[in-house]
N, C-alpha and C positions, 0 to 999 in steps of 0.2 A: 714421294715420287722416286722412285728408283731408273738410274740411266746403266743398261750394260753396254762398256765402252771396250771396243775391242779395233786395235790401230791393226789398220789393214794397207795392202797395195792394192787392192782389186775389191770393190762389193759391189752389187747389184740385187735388184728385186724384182720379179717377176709377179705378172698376175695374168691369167688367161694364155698363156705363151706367150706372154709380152712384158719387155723391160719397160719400165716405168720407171725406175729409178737406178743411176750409176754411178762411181763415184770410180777414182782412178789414183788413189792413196789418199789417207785420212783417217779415219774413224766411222764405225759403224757403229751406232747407237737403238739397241735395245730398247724402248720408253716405256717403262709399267706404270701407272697410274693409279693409285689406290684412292679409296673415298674421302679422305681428310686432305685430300693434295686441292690446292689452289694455285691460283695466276702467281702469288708473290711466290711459291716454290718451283712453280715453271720457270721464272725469271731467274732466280737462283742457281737452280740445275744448268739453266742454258748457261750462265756467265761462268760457273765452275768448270763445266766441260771446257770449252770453250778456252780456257787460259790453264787447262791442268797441264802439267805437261808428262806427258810418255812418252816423245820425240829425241833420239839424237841431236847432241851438238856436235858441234866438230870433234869434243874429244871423246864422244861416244857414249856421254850419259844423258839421260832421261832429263833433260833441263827444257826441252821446247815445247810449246801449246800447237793446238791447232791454229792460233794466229799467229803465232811465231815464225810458223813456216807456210803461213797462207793457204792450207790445205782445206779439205772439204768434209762434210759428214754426211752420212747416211742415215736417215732417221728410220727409224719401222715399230711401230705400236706392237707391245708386244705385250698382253693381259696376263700371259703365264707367269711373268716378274712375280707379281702380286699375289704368290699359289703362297698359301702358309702348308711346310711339309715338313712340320716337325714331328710330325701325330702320323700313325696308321699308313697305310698304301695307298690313298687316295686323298692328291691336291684340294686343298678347301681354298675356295676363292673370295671370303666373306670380307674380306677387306679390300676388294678389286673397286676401283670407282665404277658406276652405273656408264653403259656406251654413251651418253651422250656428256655425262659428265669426262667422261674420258675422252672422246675428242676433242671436244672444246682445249682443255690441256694440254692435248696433241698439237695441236694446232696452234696453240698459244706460245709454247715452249719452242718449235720449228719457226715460227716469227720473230723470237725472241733472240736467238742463236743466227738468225739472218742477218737482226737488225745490230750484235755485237761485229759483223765484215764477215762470217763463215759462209761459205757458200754452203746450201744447205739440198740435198735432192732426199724423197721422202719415197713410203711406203702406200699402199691404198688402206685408210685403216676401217678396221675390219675385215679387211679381204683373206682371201685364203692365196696366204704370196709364196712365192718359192725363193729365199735366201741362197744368196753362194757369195763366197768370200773366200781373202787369200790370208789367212790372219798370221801378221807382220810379227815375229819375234819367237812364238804367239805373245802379245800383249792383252790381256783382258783385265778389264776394273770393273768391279760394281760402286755405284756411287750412289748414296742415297740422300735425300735432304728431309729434314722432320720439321 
C-alpha cells in the first residue's frame, strides 16, 4: 500500500463541478492500492500517517503528527501509485489491486485513520476528480508498507 502524503494549507476535490471534498491544512493523501495489500496494511498506513510527523513545532522542526496538531487529511484513491515505470515508456499496472479489491482498502484505510481522531474528507473513488492543493513547504512523502 503506498500513501503520497503531501502537507498542505488548502486541498480540495472536485467531481462534476462539484467539491466533494476539502480540507483547510493538513495532508493530502494519495492512496495506491496494489494486489497483495490487505486490511492489516490499511491499518498500518493509516496509524503511520497519522502520527508521522512533517509538522513545525515551536522551534520550526518537523517534530508534529497530524494529531499533534489536530489537523485533517484528504484522502483520494489514486491507482497510478501502483504504475511499475522502471521499463520502457509505458506504465504497467500489473500489480494495481483489482477496483473492488481496491475500494474495499480505500475505504477501509479512510475508516481506520477516522477511527485514530483524524478528521478525514475523501475523494469519489473511481471518479474522474479534479485535485487543487496549496502544497505547504512543498512537503511531500511517499510511504509505503509491505
Amino acid at each position: 500500500m503506498i500513501g503520497l502524503i503531501q502537507r498542505v494549507t488548502h486541498a480540495q476535490v472536485d467531481v462534476d463541478r462539484r467539491t466533494i471534498g476539502r480540507i483547510d491544512g493538513g495532508l493530502l493523501i494519495l492512496l495506491g492500492v496494489e494486489h497483495h495489500d490487505d486490511e492489516a496494511k490499511a491499518h498500518k498506513l493509516a496509524e503511520r500517517i497519522a502520527n508521522y510527523r512533517v509538522f513545525a513545532d515551536d522551534d520550526g522542526k518537523m517534530n508534529n503528527s497530524l494529531l499533534d496538531q489536530q489537523l485533517s487529511a484528504l484522502v483520494v484513491s489514486q491507482f497510478t501509485l501502483a504504475a511499475d515505470t522502471r521499463k520502457g515508456r509505458r506504465p504497467s499496472f500489473s500489480s494495481a489491486a483489482t477496483p473492488a479489491q481496491a475500494e474495499a482498502l480505500y475505504e477501509e484505510f479512510c475508516q481506520a485513520l477516522a477511527k485514530l481522531g483524524v478528521p478525514v474528507e475523501t475523494g469519489k473513488f473511481a471518479a474522474d476528480m479534479q485535485v487543487s492543493l496549496v502544497n505547504d513547504g512543498p512537503v511531500t512523502f511517499q510511504l509505503r508498507v509491505d
